[in-house]
N, CA, C and O atoms as a Tinker XYZ file with bonds, in Angstrom:
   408  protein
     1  N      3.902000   24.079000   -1.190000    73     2
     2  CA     3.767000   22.897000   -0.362000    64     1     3
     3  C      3.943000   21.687000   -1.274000    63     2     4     5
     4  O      3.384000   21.558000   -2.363000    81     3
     5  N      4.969000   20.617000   -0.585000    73     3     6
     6  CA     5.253000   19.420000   -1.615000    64     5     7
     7  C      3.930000   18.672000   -1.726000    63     6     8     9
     8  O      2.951000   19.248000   -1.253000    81     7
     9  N      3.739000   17.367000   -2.331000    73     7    10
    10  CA     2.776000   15.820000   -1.832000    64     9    11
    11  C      3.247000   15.536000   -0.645000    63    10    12    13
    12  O      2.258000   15.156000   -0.018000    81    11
    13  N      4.483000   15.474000    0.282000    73    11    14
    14  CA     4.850000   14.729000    1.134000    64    13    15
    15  C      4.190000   15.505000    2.007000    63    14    16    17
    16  O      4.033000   15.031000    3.132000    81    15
    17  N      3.633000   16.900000    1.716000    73    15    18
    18  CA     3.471000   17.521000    3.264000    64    17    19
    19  C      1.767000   17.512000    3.147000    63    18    20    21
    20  O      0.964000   17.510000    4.081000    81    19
    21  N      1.509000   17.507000    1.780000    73    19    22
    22  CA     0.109000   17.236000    1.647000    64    21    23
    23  C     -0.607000   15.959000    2.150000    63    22    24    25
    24  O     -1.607000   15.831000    2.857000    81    23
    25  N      0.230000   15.035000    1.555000    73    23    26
    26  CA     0.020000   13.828000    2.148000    64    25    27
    27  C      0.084000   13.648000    4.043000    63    26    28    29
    28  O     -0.759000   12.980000    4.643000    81    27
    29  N      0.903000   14.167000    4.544000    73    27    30
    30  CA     0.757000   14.139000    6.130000    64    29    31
    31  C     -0.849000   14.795000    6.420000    63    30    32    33
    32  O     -1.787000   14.413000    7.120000    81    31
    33  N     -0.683000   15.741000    5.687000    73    31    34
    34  CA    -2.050000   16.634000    6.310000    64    33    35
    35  C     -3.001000   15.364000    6.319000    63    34    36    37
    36  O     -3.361000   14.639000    7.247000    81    35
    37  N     -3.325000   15.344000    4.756000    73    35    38
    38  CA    -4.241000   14.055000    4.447000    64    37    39
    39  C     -4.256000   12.970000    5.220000    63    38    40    41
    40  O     -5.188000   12.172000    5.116000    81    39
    41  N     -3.297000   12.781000    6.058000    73    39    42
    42  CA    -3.349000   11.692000    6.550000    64    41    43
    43  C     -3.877000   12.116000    8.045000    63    42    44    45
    44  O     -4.808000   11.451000    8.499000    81    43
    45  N     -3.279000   13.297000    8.919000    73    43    46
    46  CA    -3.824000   13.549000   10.041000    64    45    47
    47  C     -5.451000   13.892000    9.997000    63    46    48    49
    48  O     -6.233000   13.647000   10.916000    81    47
    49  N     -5.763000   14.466000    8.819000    73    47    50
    50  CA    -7.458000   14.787000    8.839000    64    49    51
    51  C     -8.318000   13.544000    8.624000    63    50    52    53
    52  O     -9.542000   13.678000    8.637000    81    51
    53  N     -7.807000   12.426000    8.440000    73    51    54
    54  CA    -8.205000   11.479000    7.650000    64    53    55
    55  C     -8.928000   10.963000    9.109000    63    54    56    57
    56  O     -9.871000   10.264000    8.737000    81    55
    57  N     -8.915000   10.989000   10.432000    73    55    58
    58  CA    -9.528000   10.883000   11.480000    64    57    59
    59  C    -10.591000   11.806000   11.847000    63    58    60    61
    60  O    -10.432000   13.026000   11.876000    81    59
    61  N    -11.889000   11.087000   12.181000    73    59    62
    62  CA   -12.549000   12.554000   12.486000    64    61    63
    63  C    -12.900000   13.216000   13.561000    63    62    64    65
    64  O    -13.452000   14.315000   13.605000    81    63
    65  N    -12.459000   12.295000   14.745000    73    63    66
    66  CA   -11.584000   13.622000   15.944000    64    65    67
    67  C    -10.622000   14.465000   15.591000    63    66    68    69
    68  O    -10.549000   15.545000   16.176000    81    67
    69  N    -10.036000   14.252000   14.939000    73    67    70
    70  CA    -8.857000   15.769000   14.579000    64    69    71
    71  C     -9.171000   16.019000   13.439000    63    70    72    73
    72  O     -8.268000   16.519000   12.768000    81    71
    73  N    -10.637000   15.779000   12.678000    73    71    74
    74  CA   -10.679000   16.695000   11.835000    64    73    75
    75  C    -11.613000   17.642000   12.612000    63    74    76    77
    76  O    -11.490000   18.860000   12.486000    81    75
    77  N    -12.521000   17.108000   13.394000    73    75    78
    78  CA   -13.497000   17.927000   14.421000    64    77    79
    79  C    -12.687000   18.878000   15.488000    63    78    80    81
    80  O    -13.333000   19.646000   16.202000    81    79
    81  N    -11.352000   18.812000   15.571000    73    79    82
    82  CA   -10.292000   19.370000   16.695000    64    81    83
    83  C     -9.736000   20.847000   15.223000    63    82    84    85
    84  O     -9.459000   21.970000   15.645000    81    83
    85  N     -9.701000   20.698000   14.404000    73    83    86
    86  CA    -9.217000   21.413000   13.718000    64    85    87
    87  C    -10.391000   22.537000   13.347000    63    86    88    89
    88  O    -10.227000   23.757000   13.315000    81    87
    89  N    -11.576000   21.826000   13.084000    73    87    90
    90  CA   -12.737000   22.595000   12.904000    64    89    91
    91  C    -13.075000   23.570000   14.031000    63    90    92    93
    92  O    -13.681000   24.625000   13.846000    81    91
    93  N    -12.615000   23.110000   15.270000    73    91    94
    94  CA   -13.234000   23.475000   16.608000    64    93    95
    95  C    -11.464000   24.778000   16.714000    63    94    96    97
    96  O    -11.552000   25.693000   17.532000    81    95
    97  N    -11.011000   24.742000   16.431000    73    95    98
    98  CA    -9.574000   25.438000   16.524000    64    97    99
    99  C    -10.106000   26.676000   15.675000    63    98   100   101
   100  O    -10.158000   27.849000   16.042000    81    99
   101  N    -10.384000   26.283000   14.789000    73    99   102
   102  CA   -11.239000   27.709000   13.366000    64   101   103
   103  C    -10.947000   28.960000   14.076000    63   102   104   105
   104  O    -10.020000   29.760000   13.949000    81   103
   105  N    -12.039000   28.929000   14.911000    73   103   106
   106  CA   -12.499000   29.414000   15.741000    64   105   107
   107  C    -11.861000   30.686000   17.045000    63   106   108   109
   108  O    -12.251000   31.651000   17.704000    81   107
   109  N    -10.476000   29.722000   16.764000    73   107   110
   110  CA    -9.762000   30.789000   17.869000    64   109   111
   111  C     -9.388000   29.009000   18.781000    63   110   112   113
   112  O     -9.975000   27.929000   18.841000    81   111
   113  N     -7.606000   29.806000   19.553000    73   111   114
   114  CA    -7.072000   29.014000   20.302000    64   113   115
   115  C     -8.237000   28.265000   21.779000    63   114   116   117
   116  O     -8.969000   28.911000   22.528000    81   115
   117  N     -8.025000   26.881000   21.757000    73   115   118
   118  CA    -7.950000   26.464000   22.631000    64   117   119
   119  C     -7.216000   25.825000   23.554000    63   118   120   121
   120  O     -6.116000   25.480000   23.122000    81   119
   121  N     -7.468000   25.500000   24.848000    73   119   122
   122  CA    -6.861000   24.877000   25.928000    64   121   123
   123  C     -7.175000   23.310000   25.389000    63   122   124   125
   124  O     -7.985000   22.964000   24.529000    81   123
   125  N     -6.404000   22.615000   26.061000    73   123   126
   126  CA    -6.160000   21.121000   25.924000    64   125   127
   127  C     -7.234000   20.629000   26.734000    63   126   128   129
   128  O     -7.918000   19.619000   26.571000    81   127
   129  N     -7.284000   21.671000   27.811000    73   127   130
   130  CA    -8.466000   20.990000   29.128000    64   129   131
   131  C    -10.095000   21.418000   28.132000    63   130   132   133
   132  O    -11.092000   20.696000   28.131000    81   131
   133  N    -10.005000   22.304000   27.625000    73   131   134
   134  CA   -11.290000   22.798000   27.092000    64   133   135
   135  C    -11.393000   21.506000   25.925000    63   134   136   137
   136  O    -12.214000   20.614000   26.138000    81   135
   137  N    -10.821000   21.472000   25.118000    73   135   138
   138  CA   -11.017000   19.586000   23.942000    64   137   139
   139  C    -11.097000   18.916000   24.476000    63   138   140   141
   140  O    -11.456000   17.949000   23.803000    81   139
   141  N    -10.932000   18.519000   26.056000    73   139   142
   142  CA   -10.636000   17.342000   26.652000    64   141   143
   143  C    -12.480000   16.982000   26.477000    63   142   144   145
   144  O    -12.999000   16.016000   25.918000    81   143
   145  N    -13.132000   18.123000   27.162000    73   143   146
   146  CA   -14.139000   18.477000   27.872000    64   145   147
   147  C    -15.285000   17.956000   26.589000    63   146   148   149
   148  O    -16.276000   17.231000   26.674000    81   147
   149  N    -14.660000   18.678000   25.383000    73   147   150
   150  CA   -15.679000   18.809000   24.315000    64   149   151
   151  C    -15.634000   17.343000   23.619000    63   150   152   153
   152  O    -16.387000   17.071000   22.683000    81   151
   153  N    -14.802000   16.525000   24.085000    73   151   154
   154  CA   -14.750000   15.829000   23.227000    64   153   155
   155  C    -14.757000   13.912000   24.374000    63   154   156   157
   156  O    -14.626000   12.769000   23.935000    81   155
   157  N    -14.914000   14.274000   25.467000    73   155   158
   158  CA   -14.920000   13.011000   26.176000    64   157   159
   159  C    -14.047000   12.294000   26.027000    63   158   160   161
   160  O    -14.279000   11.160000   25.606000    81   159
   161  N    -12.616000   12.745000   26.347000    73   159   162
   162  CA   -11.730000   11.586000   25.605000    64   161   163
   163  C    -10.954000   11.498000   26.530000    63   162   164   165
   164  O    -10.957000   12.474000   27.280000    81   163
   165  N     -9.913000   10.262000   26.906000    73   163   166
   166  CA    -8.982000   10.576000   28.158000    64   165   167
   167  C     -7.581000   11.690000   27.543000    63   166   168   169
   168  O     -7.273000   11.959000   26.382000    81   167
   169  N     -7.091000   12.049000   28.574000    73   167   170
   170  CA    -5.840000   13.084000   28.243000    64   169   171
   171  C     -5.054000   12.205000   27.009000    63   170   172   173
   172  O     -5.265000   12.341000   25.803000    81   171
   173  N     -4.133000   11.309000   27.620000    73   171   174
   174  CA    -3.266000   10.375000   26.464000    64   173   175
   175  C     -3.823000   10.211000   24.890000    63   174   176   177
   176  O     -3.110000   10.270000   23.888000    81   175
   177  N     -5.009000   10.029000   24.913000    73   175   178
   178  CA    -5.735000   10.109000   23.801000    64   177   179
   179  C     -5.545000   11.249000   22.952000    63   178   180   181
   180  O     -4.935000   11.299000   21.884000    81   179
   181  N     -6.318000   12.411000   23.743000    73   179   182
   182  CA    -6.142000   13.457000   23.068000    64   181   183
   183  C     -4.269000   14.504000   22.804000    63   182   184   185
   184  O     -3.902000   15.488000   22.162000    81   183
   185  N     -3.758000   13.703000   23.559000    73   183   186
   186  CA    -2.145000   14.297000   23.628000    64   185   187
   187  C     -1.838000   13.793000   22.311000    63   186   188   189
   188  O     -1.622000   14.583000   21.392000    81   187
   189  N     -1.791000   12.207000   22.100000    73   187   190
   190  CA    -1.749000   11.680000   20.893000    64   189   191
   191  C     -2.075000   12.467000   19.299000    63   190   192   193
   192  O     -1.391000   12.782000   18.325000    81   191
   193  N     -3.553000   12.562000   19.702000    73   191   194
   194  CA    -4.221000   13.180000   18.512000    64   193   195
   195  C     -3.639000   14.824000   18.242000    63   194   196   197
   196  O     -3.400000   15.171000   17.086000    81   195
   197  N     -3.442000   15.754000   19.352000    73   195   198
   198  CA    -2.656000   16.574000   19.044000    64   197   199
   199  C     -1.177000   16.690000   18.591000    63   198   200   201
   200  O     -0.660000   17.684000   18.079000    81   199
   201  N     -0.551000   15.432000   18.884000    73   199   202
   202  CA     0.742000   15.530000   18.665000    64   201   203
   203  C      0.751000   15.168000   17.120000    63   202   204   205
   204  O      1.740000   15.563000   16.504000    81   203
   205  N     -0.208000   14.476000   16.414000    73   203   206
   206  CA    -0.025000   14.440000   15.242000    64   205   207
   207  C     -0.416000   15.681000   14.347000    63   206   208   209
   208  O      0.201000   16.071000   13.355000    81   207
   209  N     -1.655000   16.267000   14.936000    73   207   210
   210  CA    -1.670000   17.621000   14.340000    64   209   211
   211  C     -0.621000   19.054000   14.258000    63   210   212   213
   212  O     -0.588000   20.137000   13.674000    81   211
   213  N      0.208000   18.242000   15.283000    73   211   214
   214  CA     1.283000   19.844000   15.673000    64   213   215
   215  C      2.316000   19.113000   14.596000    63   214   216   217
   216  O      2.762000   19.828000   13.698000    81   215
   217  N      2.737000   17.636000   14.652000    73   215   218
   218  CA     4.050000   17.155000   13.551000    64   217   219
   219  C      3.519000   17.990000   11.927000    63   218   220   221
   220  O      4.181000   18.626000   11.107000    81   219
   221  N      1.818000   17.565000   11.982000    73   219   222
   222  CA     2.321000   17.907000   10.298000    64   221   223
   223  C      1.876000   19.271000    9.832000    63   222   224   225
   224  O      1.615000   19.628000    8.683000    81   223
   225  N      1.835000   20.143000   11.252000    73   223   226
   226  CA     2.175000   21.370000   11.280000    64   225   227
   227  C      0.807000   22.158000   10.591000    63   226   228   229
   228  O      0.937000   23.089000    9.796000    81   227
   229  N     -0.182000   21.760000   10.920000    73   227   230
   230  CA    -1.824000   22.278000   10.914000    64   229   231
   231  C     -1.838000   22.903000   12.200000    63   230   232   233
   232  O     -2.369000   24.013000   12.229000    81   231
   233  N     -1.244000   22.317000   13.588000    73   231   234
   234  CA    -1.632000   23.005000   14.686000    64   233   235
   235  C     -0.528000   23.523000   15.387000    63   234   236   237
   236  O      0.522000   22.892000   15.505000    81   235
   237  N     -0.744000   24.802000   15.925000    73   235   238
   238  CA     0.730000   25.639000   16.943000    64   237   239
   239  C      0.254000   24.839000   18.288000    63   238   240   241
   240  O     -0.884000   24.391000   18.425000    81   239
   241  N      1.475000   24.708000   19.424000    73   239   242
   242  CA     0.804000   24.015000   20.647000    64   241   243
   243  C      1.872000   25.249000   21.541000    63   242   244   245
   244  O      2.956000   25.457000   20.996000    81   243
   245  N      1.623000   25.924000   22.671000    73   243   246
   246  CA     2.590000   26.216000   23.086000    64   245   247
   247  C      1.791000   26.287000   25.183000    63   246   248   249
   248  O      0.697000   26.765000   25.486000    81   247
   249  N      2.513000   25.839000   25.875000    73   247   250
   250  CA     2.560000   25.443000   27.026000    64   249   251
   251  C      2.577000   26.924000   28.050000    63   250   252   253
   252  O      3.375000   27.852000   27.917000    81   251
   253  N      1.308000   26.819000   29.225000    73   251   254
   254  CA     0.826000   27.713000   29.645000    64   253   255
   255  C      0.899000   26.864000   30.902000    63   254   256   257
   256  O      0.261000   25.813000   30.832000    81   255
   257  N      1.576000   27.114000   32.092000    73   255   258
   258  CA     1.444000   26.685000   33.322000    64   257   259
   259  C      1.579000   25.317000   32.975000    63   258   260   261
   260  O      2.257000   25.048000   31.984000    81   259
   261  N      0.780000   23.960000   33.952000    73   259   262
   262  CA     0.376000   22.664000   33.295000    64   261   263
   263  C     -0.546000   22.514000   31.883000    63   262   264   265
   264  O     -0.495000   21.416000   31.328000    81   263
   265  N     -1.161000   23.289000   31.440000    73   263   266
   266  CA    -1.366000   23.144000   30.450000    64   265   267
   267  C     -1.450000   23.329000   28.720000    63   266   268   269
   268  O     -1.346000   24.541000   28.529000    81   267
   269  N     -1.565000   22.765000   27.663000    73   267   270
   270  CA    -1.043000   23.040000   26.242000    64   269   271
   271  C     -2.249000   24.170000   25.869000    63   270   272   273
   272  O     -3.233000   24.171000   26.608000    81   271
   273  N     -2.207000   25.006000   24.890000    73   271   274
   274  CA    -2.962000   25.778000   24.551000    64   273   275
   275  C     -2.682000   25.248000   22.842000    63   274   276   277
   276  O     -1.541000   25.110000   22.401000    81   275
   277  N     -3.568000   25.067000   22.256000    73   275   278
   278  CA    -3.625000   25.086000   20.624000    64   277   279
   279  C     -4.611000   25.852000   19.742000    63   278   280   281
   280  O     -5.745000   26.230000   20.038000    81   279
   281  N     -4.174000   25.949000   18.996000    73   279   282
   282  CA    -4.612000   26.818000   17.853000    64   281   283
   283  C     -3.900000   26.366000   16.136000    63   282   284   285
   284  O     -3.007000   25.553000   15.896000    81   283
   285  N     -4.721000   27.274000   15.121000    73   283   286
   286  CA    -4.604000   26.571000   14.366000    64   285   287
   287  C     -2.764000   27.170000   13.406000    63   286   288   289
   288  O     -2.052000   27.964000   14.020000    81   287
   289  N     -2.407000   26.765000   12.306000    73   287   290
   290  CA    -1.270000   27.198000   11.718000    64   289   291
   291  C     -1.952000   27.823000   10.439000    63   290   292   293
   292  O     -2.345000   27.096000    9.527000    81   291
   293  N     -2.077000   29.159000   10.404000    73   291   294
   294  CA    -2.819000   29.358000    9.673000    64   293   295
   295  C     -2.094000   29.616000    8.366000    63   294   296   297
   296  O     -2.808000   29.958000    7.423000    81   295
   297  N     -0.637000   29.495000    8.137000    73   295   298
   298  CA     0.252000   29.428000    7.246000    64   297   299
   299  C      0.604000   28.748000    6.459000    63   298   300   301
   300  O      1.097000   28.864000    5.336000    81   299
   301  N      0.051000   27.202000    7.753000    73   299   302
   302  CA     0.125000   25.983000    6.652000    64   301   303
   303  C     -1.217000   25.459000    6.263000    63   302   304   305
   304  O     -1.291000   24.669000    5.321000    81   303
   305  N     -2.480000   25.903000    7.032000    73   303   306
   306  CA    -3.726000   25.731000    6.231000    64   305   307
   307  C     -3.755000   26.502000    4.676000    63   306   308   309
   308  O     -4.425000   26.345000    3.655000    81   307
   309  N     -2.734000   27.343000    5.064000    73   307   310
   310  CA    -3.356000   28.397000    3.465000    64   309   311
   311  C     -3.055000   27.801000    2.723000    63   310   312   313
   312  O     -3.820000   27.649000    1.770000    81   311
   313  N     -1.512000   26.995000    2.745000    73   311   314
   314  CA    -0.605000   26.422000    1.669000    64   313   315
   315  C     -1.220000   25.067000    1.276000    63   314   316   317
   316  O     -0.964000   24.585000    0.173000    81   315
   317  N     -2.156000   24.338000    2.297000    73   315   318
   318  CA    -2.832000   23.333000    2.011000    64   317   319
   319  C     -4.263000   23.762000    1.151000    63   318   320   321
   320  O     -4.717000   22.978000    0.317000    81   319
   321  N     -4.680000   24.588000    1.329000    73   319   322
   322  CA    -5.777000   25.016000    0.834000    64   321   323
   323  C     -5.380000   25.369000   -0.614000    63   322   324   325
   324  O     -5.879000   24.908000   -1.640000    81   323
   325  N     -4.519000   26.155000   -0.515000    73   323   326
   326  CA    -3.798000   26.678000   -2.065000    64   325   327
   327  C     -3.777000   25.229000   -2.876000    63   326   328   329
   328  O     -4.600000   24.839000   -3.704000    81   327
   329  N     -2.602000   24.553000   -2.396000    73   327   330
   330  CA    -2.876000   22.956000   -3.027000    64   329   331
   331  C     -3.977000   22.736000   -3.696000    63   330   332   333
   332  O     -4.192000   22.745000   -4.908000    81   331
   333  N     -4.799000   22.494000   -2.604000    73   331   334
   334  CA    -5.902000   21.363000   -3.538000    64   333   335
   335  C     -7.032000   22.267000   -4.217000    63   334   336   337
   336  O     -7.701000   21.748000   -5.110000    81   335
   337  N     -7.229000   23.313000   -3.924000    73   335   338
   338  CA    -6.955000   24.793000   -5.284000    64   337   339
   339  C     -6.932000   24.261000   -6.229000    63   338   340   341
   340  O     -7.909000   23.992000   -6.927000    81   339
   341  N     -5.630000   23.963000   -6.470000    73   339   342
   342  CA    -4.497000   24.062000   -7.756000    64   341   343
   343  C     -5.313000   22.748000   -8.517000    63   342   344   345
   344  O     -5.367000   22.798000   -9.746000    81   343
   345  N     -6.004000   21.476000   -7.763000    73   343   346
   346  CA    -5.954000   21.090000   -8.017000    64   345   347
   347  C     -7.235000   21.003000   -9.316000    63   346   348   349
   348  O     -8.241000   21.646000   -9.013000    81   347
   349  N     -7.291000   20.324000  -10.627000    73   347   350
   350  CA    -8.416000   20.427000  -11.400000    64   349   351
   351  C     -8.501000   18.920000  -12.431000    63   350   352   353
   352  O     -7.734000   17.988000  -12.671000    81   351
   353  N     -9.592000   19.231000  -12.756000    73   351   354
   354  CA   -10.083000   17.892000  -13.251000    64   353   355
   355  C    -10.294000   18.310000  -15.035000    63   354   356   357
   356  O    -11.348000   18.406000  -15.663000    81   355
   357  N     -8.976000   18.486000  -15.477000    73   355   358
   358  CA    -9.336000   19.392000  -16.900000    64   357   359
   359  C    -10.307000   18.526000  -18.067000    63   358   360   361
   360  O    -10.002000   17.341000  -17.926000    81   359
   361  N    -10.947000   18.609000  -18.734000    73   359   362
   362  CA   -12.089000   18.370000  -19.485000    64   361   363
   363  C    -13.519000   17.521000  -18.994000    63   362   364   365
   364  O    -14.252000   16.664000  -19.487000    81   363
   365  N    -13.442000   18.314000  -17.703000    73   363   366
   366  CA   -15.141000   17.780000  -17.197000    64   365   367
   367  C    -15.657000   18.421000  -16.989000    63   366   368   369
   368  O    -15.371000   19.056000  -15.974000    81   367
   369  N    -16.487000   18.685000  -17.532000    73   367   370
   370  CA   -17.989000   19.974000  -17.699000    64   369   371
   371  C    -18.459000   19.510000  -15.820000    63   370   372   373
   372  O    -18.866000   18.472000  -15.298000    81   371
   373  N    -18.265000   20.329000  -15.508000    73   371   374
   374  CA   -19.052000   20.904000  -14.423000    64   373   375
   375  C    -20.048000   20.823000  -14.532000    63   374   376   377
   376  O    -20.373000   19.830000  -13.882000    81   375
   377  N    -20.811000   21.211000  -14.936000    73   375   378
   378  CA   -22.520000   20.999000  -15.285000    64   377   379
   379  C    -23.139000   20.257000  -16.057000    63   378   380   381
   380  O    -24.238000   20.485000  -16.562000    81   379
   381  N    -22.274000   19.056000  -16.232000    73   379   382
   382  CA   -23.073000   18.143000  -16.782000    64   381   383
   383  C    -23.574000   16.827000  -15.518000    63   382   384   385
   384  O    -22.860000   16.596000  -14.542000    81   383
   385  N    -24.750000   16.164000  -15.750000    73   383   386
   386  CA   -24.814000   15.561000  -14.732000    64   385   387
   387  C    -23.770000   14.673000  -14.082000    63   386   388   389
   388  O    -22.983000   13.999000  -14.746000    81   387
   389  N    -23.789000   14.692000  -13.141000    73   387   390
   390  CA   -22.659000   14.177000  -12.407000    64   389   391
   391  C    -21.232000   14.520000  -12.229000    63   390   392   393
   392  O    -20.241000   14.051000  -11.668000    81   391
   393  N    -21.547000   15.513000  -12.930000    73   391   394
   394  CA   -20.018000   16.331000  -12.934000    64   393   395
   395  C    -18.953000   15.338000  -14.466000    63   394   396   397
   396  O    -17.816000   15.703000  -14.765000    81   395
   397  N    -19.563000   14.321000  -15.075000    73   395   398
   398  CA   -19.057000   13.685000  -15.777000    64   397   399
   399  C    -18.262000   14.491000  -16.912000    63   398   400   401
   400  O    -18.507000   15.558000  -17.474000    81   399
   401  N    -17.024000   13.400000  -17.052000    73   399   402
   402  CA   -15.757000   14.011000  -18.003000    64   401   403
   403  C    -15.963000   13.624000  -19.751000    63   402   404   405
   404  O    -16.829000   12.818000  -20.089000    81   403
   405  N    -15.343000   14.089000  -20.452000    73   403   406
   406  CA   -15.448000   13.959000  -21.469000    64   405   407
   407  C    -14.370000   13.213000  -22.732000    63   406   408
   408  O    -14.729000   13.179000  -23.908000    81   407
């Protein structure tokens, strides 16, 4: 996974309705009507907030009668997760107070 795609993520979680929509996805697919519910929000709102989670490709959306069903991308959580993994803070003692570097 590049920065550019890291950076989208970062940027869609950076809200915390869709970071709470992603948390709530964990879990197993939901309906659009079921987030609507959990989350008090009007439809447009939440269409919005999903449409940014499906662009930077954290969430699958795929269409059931009138309504969206989502769930999470668990292909590109891994690759995001792997990322910031990777990421390290080389010469800072961990166990020193505050996590302070050296």
């Amino acid at each position: 996974m590049n920065a550019m795609d890291v950076a989208l993520i970062c940027r869609a979680l950076g809200d915390a309705n869709r970071l709470e929509i992603v948390r709530l996805l964990s879990d197993g697919e939901k309906c659009g009507c079921k987030l609507l519910e959990l989350f008090e929000i009007a439809q447009p709102t939440l269409s919005h907030h999903m449409k940014i989670l499906v662009e930077c490709g954290l969430v699958n959306a795929r269409k059931e009668g009138k309504w969206q069903h989502y769930s999470l991308n668990c292909e590109t959580l891994t690759r995001f997760r792997e990322f910031i993994d990777g990421l390290a803070c080389c010469g800072c003692d961990p166990n020193a107070e505050g996590g302070s570097c050296s």
